[in-house]
C-alpha atoms as a printed R data frame, in Angstrom:
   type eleno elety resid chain resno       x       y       z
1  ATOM     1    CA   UNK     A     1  -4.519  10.679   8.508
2  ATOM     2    CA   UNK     A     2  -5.662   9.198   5.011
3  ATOM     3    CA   UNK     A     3  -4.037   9.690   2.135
4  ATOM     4    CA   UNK     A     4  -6.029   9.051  -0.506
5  ATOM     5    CA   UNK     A     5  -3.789   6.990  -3.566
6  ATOM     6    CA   UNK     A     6  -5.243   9.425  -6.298
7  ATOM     7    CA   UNK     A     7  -3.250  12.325  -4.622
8  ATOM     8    CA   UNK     A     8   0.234  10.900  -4.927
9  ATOM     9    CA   UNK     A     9   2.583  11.154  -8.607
10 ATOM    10    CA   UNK     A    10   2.794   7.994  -9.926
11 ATOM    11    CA   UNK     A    11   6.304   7.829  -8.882
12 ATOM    12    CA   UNK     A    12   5.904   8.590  -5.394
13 ATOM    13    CA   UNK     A    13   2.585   5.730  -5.330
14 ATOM    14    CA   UNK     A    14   5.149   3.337  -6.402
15 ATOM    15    CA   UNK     A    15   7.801   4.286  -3.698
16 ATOM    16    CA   UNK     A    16   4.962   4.012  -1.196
17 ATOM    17    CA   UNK     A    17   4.097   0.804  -2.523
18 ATOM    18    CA   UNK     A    18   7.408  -0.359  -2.520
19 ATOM    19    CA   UNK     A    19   8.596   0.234   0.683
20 ATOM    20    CA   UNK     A    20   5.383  -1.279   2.161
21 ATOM    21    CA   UNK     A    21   6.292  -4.601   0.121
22 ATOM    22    CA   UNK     A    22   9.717  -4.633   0.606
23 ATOM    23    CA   UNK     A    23   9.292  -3.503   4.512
24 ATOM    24    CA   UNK     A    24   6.248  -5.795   5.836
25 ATOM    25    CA   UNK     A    25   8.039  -8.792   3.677
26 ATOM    26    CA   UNK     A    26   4.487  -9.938   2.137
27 ATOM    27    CA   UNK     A    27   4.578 -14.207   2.107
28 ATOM    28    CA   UNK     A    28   2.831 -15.159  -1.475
29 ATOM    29    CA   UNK     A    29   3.696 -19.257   0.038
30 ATOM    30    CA   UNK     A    30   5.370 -21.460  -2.174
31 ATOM    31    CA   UNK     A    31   5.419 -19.750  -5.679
32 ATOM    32    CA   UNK     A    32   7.801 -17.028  -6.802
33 ATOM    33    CA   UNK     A    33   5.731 -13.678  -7.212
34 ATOM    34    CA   UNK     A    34   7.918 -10.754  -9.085
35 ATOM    35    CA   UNK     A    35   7.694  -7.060  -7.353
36 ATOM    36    CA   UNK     A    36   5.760  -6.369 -10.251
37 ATOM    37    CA   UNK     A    37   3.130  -8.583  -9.470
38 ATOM    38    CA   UNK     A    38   3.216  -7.808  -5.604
39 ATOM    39    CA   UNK     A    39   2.467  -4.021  -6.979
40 ATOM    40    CA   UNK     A    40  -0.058  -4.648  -8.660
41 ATOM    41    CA   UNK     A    41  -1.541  -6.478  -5.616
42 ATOM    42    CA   UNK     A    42  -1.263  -3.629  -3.610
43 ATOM    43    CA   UNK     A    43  -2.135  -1.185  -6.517
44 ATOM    44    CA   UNK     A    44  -5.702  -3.640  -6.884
45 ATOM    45    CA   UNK     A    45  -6.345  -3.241  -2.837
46 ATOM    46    CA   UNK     A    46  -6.221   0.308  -3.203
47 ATOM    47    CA   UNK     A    47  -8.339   0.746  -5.807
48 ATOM    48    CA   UNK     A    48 -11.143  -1.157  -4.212
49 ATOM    49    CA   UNK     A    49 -10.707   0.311  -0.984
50 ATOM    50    CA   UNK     A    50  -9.196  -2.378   0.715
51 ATOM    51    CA   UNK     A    51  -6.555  -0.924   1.660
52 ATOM    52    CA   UNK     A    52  -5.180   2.454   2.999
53 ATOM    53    CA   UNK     A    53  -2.483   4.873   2.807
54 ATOM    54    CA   UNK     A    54  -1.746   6.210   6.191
55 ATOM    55    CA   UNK     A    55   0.134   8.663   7.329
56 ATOM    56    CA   UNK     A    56   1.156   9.759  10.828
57 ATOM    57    CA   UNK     A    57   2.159  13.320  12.175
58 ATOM    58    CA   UNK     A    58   3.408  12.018  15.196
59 ATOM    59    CA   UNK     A    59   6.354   9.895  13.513
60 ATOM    60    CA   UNK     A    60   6.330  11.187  10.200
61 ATOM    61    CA   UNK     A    61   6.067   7.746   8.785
62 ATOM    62    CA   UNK     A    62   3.464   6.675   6.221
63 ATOM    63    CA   UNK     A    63   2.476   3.083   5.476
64 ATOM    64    CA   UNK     A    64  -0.714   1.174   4.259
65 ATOM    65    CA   UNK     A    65  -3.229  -0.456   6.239
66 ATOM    66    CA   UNK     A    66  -6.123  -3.206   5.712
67 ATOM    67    CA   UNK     A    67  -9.310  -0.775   5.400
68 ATOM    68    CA   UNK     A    68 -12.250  -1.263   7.948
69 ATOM    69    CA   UNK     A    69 -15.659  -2.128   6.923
70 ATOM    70    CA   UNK     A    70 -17.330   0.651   7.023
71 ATOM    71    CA   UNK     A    71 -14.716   2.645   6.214
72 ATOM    72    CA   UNK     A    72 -14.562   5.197   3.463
């Protein structure tokens, strides 16, 4: 299920956000990128619709996900 960024506090976008950086261990290559900068990545890909906030029943986990083309 999609859940759409503009639904979550801002507190609880940033957890999200977090845990997805801090979990999936993004690579930015040779230079040092600050969390702040990662979130604001992630914040950017959201806000263009590349990327999703997911979450699933089955597991009760929630993570984000490159969007589809196509894909609203």
């Amino acid at each position: 299920m999609i859940v759409p960024y503009t639904e979550l506090s801002a507190d609880t976008l940033r957890s999200v956000v977090e845990s997805f950086i801090l979990r999936e261990g993004t690579d930015y290559g040779e230079r040092e990128v600050s969390l702040e900068q990662k979130l604001a990545h992630v914040y950017r890909q959201l806000e263009r619709g590349e990327a999703r906030i997911v979450f699933d029943p089955n597991s009760e986990s929630i993570d984000i996900v490159l969007a589809r083309p196509g894909q609203s």
